[in-house]
C-alpha positions as CSV (number, residue, x, y, z in Angstrom):
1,X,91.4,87.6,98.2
2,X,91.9,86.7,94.7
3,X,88.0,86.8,94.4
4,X,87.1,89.8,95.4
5,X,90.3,91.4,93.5
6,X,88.7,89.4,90.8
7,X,84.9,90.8,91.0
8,X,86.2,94.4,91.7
9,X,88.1,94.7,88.9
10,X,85.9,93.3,86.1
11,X,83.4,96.4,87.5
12,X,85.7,98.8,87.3
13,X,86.9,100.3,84.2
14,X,90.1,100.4,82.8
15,X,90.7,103.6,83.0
16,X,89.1,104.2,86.3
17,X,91.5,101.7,87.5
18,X,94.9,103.6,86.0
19,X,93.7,106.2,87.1
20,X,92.8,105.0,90.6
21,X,96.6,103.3,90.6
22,X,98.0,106.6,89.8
23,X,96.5,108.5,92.5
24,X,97.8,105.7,95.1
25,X,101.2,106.3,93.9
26,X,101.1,110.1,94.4
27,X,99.5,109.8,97.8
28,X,102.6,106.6,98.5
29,X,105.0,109.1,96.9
30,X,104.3,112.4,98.8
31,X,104.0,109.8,102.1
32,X,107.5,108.2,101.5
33,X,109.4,111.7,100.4
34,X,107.7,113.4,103.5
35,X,110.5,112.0,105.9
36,X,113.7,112.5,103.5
37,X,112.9,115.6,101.8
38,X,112.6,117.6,105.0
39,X,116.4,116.3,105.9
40,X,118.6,118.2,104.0
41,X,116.5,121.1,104.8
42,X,116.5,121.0,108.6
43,X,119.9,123.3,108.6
44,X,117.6,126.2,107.5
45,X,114.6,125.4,109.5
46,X,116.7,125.2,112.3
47,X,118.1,128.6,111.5
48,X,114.4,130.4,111.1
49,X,112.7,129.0,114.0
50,X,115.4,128.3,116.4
51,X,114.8,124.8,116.7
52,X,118.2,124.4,119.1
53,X,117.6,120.5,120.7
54,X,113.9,120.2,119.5
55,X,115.3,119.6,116.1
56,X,115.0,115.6,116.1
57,X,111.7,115.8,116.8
58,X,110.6,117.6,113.8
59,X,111.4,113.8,112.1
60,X,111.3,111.5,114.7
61,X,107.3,113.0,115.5
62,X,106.8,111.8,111.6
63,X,108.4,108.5,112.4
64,X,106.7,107.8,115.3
65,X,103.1,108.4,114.0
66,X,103.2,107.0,110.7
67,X,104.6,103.5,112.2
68,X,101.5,103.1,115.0
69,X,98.8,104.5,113.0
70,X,99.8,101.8,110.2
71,X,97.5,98.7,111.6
72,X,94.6,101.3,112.5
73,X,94.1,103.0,109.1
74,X,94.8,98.9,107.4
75,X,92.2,98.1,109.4
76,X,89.6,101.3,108.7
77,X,90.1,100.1,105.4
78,X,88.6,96.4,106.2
79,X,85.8,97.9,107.3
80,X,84.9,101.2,105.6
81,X,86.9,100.7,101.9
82,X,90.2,101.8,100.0
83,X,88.2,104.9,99.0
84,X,87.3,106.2,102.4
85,X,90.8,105.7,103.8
86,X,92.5,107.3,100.3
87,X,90.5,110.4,101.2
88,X,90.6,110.3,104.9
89,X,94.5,110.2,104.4
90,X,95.1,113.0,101.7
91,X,92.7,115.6,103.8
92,X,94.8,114.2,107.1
93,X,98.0,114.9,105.2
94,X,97.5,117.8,103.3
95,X,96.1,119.9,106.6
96,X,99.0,118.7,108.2
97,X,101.2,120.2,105.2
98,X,99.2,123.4,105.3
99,X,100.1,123.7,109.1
100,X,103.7,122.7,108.7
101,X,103.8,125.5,105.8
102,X,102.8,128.6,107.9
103,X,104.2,127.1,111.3
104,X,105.5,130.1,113.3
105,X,106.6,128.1,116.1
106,X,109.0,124.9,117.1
107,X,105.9,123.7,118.5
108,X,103.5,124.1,115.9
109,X,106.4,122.4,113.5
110,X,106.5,119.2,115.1
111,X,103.1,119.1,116.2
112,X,102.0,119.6,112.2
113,X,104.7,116.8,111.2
114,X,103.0,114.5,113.5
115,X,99.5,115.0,111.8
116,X,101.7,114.0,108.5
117,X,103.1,111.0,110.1
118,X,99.4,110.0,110.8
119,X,98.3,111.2,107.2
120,X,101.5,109.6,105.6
121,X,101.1,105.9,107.5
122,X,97.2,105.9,105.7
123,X,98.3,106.4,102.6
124,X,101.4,103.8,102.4
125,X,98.9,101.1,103.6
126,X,96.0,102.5,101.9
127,X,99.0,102.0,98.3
128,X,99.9,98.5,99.2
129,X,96.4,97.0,100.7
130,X,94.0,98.3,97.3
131,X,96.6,97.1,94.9
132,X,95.2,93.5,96.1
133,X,92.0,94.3,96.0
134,X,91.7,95.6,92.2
135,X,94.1,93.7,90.5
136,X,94.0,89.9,90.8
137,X,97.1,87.8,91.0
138,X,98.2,87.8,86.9
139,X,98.5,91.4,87.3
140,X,99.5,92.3,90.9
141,X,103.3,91.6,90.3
142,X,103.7,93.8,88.1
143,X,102.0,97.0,89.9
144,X,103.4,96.0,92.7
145,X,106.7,96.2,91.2
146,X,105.6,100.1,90.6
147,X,104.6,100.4,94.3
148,X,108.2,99.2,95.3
149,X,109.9,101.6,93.1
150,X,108.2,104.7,94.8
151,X,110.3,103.6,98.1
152,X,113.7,103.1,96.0
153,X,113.3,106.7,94.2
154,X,112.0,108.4,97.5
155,X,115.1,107.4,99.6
156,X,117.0,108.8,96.6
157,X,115.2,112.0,95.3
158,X,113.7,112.6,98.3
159,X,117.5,114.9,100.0
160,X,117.9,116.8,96.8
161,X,115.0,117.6,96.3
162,X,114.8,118.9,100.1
163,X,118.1,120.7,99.1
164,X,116.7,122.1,96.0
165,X,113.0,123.3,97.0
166,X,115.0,125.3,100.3
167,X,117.5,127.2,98.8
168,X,115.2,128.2,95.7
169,X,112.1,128.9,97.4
170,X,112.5,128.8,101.0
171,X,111.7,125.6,103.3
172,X,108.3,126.2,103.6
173,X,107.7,125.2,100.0
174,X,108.6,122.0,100.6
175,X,105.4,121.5,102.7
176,X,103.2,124.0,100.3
177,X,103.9,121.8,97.2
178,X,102.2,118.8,98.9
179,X,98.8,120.7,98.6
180,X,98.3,120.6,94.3
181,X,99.4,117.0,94.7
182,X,96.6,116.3,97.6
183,X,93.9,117.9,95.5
184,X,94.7,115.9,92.5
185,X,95.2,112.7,94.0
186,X,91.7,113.4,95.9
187,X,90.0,114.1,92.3
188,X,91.6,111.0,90.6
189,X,91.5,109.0,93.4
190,X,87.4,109.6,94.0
191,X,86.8,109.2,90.7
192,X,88.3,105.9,90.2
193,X,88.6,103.9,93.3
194,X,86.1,101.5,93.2
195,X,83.6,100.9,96.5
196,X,83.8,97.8,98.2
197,X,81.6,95.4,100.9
198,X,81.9,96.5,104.4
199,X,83.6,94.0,106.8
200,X,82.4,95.0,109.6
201,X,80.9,98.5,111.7
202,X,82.7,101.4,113.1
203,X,80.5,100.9,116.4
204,X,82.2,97.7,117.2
205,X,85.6,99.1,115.9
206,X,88.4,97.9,118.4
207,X,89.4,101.4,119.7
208,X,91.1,100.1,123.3
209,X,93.4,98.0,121.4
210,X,94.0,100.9,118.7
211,X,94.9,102.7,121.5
212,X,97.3,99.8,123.0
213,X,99.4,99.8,119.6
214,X,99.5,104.2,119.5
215,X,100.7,103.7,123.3
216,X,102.5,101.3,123.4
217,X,104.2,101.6,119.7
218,X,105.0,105.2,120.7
219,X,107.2,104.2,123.9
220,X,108.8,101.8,121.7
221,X,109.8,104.3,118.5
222,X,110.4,106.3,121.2
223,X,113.5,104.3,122.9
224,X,114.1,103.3,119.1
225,X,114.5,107.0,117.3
226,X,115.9,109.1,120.4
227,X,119.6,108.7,121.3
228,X,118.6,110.5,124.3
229,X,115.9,108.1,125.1
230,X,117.5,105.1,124.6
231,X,121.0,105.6,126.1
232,X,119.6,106.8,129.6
233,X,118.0,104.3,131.9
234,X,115.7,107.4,133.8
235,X,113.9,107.2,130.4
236,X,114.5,104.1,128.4
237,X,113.1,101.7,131.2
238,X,109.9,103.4,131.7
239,X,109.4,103.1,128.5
240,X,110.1,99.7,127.7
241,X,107.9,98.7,130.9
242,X,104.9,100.6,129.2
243,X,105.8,99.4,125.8
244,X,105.3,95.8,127.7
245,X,102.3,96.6,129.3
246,X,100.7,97.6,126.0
247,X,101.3,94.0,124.3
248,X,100.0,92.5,127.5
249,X,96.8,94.4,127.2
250,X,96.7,94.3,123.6
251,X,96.7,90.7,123.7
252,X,94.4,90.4,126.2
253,X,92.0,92.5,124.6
254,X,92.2,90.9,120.9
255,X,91.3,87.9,122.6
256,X,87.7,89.4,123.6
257,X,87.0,92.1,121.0
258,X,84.4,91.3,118.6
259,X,86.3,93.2,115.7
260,X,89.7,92.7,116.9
261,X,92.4,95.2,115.1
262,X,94.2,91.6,114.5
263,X,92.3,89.0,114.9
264,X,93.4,85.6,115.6
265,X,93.0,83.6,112.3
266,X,95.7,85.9,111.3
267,X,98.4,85.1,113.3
268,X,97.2,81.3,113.0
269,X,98.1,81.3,109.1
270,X,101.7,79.6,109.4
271,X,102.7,81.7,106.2
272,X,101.3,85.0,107.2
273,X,103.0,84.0,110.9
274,X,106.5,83.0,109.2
275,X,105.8,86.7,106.4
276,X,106.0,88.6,110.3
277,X,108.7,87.3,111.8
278,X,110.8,87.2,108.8
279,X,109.5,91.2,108.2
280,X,110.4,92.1,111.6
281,X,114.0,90.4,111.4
282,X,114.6,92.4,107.8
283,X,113.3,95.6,109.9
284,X,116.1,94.6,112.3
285,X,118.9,94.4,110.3
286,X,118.5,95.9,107.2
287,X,116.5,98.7,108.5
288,X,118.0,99.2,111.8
289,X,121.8,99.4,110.3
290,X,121.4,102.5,107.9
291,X,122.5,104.7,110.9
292,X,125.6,102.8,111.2
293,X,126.6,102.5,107.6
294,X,128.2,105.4,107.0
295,X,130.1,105.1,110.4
296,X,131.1,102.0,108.7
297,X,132.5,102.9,105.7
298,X,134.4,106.0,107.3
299,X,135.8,103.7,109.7
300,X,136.0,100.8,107.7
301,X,137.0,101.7,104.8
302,X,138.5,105.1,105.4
303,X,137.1,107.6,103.3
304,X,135.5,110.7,104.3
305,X,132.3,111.7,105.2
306,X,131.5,112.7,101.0
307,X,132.8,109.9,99.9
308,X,130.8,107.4,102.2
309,X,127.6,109.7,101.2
310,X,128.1,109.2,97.3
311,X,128.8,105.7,98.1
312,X,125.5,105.3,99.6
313,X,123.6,105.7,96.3
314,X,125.1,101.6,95.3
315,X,122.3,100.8,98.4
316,X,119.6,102.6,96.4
317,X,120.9,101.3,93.2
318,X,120.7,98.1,94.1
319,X,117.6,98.2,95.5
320,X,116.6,100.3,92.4
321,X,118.1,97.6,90.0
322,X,116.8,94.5,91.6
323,X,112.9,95.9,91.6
324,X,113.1,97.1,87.9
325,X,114.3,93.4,87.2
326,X,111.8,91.6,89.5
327,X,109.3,91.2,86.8
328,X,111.3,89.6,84.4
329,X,112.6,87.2,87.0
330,X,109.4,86.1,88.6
331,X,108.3,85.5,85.0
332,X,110.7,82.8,84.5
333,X,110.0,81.8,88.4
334,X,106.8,82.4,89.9
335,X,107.5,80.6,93.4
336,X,107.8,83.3,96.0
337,X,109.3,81.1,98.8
338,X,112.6,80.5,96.6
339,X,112.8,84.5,96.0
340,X,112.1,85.2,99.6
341,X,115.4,82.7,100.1
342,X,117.2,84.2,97.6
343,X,116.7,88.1,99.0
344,X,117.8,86.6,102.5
345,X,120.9,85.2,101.1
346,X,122.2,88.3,99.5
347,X,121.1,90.3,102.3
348,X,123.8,88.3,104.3
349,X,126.3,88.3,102.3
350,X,126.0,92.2,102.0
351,X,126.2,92.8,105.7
352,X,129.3,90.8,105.9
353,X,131.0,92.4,103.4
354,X,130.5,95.7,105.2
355,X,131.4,93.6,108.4
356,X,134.9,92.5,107.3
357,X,135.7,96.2,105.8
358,X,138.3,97.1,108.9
359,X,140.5,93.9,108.3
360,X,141.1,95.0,104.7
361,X,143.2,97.9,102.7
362,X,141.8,100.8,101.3
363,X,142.2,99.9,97.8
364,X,140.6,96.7,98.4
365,X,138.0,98.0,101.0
366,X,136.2,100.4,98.8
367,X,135.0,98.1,95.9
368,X,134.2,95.7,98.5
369,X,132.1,98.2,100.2
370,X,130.5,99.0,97.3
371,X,129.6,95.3,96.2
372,X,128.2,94.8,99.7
373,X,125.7,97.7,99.6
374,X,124.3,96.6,96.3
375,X,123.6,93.8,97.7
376,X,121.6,94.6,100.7
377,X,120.0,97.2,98.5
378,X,119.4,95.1,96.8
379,X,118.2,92.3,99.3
380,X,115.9,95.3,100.8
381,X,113.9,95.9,97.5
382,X,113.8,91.7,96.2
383,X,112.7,91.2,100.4
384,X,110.0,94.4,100.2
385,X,108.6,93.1,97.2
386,X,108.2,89.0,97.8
387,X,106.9,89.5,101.8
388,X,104.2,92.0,100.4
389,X,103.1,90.0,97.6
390,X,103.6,87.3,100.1
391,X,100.7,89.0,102.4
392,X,98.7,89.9,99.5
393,X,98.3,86.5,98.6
394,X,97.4,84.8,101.5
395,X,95.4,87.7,103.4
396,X,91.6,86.6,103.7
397,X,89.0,88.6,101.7
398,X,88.2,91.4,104.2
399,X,91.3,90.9,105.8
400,X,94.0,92.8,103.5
401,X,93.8,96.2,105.0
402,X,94.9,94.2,108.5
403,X,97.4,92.2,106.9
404,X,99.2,94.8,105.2
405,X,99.1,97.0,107.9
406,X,100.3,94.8,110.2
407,X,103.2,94.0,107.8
408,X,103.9,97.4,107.3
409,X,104.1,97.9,110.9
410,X,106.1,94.5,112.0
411,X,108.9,96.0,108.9
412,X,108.9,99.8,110.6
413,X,108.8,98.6,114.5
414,X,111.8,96.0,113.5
415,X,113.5,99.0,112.1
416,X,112.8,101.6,115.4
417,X,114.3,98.1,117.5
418,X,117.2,97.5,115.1
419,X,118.5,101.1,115.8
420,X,118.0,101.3,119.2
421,X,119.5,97.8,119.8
422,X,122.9,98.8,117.8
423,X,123.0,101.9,119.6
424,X,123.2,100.1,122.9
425,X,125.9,98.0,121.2
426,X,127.8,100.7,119.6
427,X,128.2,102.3,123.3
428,X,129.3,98.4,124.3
429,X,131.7,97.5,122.1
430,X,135.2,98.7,121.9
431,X,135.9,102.1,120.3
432,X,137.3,102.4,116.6
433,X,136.6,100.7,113.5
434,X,135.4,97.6,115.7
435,X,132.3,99.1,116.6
436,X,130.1,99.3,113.6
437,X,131.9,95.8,112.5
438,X,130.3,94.7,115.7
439,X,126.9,96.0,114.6
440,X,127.0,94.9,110.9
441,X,128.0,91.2,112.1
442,X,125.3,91.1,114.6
443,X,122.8,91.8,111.8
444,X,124.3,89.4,109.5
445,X,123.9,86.5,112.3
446,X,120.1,87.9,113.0
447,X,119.4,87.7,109.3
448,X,120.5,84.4,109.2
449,X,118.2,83.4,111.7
450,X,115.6,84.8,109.5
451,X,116.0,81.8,106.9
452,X,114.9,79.7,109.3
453,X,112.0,81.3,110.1
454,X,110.6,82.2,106.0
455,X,108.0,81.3,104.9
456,X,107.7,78.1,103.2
457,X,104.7,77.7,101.3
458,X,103.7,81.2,99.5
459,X,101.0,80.5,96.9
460,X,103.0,80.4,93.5
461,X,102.1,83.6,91.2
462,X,100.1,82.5,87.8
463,X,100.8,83.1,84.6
464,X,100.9,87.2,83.5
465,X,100.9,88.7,80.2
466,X,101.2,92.1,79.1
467,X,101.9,95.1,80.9
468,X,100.9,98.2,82.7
C-alpha cells in the first residue's frame, strides 16, 4: 500500500492533489449530513406529504442502503479506480437529491432516499479508501485526521442545519442544495483525482456475492433500524433466517469466485482479522447505545428531554476534541496498537459512568453524565481514527477499496445489531431507570471483550512533518 500511495502521489501534483482531497471531503460531508439533516425536518415533511407510519422509512431506507452497498462500491474501486467511483457516487447521489427535491409522493420520498443511501455509502468509502492511495504513510495521519472531523461536525451541524434550511426555505431545499455541491465536487474531483492500475475486470466482478451482502445486509438493518421489525417474531425471525442464509451463501461463494468481493487473504491477516472484530464490537456498543442515551440521562439522571439533548453535544465534543488533538498525540507516539488500547479504555469507563447514573443524586448525576459522554465521544473519534488508519496500513496494494469497505460495513452492521440487541433488552429488563442501566452495562462488558480481541501489531506510523 505504501507503494502505490507512494508512486501516485509523486505523479500527481500538489495542487491536483488538494484539490482532489477537497472534493472527497465535500462528497464525505454531503454523505454524512444526508442522514441528520433530514431529522429535524421530518415534522414538516411529514406535514406536506402525509407521511403518517411511513415516516421511519424515509431514514431507515438511507440507512439500510448506504451500509450494504459499502463493500460493493470499496470493491468497484479495486478494480476500476477512486476516480470512477468519486463520479459514479456524486451522479448516484445527486439524481437521488433531485428526486427527493420534487418528490410528490411518500413513495417517491423514500424510494429517492434510498438511491442517496446507495450514492452516500460510495462516497464515504470512496473518502476513506483514496486517502491511502495518494498520500503515503508520513502524511496520511494527518488527512485522515480531516476525514474524521467531517463525521464529528456532521453529527453536530447536521439537525440545525435541517432545522434552519426548513423553516427558511422549505424542506425541499435541504435536498436542492446538494446539487451546486455535486457539480463542484464532480469538477474538482475529475480534475484532480489521479488514475490508477486496474485490479481486476468488471466481467469477472463477484455480482452473486454482491447480491448476498444487499440481501442479506438488508434483512439484518432491517431487524436492526425497525422497532416494528425487531420486536415481533412474524417478522424478526424471517429475517434473521434469510440474513443467515445469506452469510452461508456468501461464504460459500467467496470460496469459489475468481474476484471474490472479500477475498480470503483478507480475513487471513491477523491484524486486519483483530481491526474487524474490534470495529464490529465499537459498532455494538458505541454505536448501538445512542438510542438509549438520552433515555438514560432522563431516567438516570433526571433531567428533561432539553436538557438530556444539550447534554448530548459533551459526546460530539469529545469526539470533536480528541480528533483535533490526535495529531499532536500520535506525534509524540506513533504506535497504533497502544492508541487503539487507550480509545477502548475510555470508551469503558464512559459507558459505566452513564451505567451507574440511577444509583446517584441529581447534583452529582449530571457532571458525572457529562464526564462519561466525553469520554465515549471521545473514545468513538480516537477508535474511528486508529482502526482506519489501522486498515490503511495493512490493506494490500489493490486491496484498500475492499478493506475499507469492509471496515466501514463491519462498524455500521455492529451499529444496526447493537440497537436491535438493546431493544430486545430494553423490553426484558425491568421497567424504570434500570432499563437503559441494563443496556449501558451490557455495552461496557462487550467493550471489554473488545480489548481482548485488538489488534496487536499495527505497523507503527513514520516520522511526519509539516502540515496540510
Amino acid at each position: 500500500m505504501d507503494t502505490t500511495a507512494t508512486e501516485t502521489n509523486k505523479r500527481a501534483p500538489a495542487l491536483a492533489v488538494n484539490l482532489s482531497f477537497a472534493a472527497l471531503l465535500m462528497g464525505l460531508l454531503m454523505a454524512q449530513l444526508d442522514t441528520n439533516i433530514v431529522v429535524a425536518a421530518l415534522p414538516v415533511i411529514s406535514d406536506d406529504l402525509q407521511l403518517g407510519d411511513a415516516i421511519a422509512g424515509v431514514t431507515a431506507s438511507t440507512l439500510l442502503t448506504v451500509t450494504v452497498f459499502t463493500p460493493v462500491w470499496g470493491k468497484l474501486g479495486d478494480v476500476l479506480g477512486r476516480r470512477f467511483t468519486f463520479v459514479a457516487s456524486v451522479l448516484v447521489f445527486g439524481v437521488a437529491s433531485l428526486l427527493c427535491a420534487v418528490a410528490p409522493t411518500t413513495g417517491v420520498l423514500i424510494a429517492g432516499r434510498a438511491l442517496q443511501g446507495i450514492g452516500a455509502g460510495g462516497l464515504i468509502v470512496t473518502a476513506v479508501s483514496a486517502v491511502a492511495v495518494i498520500f503515503d504513510k508520513e502524511e496520511l495521519v494527518r488527512r485522515q485526521i480531516w476525514v474524521t472531523a467531517v463525521f464529528g461536525i456532521s453529527s453536530l451541524a447536521g439537525p440545525p442545519a435541517g432545522a434552519f434550511l426548513a423553516s427558511a426555505w422549505g424542506w425541499r431545499s435541504i435536498f436542492y442544495i446538494n446539487l451546486p455541491i455535486c457539480v463542484l465536487a464532480l469538477l474538482v474531483g475529475v480534475w484532480g483525482l489521479p488514475k490508477e492500475p486496474s485490479h481486476g475486470s468488471l466481467k469477472r466482478f463477484d455480482y452473486p456475492g454482491a447480491l448476498a451482502i444487499v440481501i442479506g445486509g438488508s434483512a439484518l438493518v432491517g431487524v436492526g433500524s425497525s422497532e416494528t421489525l425487531a420486536r415481533n417474531a412474524a417478522y424478526a425471525v424471517p429475517l434473521v433466517v434469510v440474513t443467515i442464509s445469506a452469510l452461508v451463501f456468501l461464504i460459500w461463494r467467496e470460496r469459489r469466485a475468481s474476484e471474490p468481493l472479500i477475498t480470503a487473504s483478507l480475513l487471513r491477516n491477523i491484524t486486519l482479522r483483530q481491526t474487524l472484530v474490534t470495529t464490529l464490537l465499537i459498532g455494538i456498543t458505541l454505536f448501538g447505545t445512542f438510542t438509549f442515551v438520552p433515555l438514560a440521562l432522563r431516567s438516570g439522571a433526571g433531567v428533561s428531554t432539553e436538557t438530556s439533548g444539550a447534554m448530548l453535544l459533551a459526546l460530539t465534543g469529545g469526539q470533536l476534541v480528541i480528533v483535533l488533538f490526535f495529531s499532536l498525540l500520535v506525534r509524540r507516539n506513533r504506535n497504533l496498537t497502544m492508541w487503539t488500547t487507550v480509545s477502548l479504555v475510555i470508551g469503558v469507563a464512559g459507558l459505566v459512568l452513564l451505567t451507574v447514573l440511577p444509583l446517584l443524586p441529581q447534583v452529582v448525576a449530571i457532571p458525572v453524565a457529562v464526564m462519561g459522554l466525553t469520554l465515549a465521544g471521545a473514545a468513538l473519534g480516537l477508535s474511528l481514527q486508529v482502526l482506519t488508519l489501522a486498515g490503511q496500513a495493512t490493506a494490500e496494494p489493490g486491496q484498500i477499496g475492499q478493506v475499507m469497505g469492509t471496515i466501514t460495513f463491519t462498524r455500521q452492521l455492529g451499529g444496526a445489531l447493537g440497537a436491535a440487541g438493546f431493544g430486545w433488552i430494553v423490553l426484558l429488563a425491568p421497567q424504570g431507570a434500570a432499563a437503559p442501566a441494563w443496556v449501558l452495562g451490557i455495552a461496557a462488558l462487550l467493550l471489554m471483550t473488545a480489548l481482548l480481541s485488538r489488534p496487536r501489531d499495527i505497523p507503527e506510523l513514520k516520522n511526519d512533518g509539516g502540515g496540510w
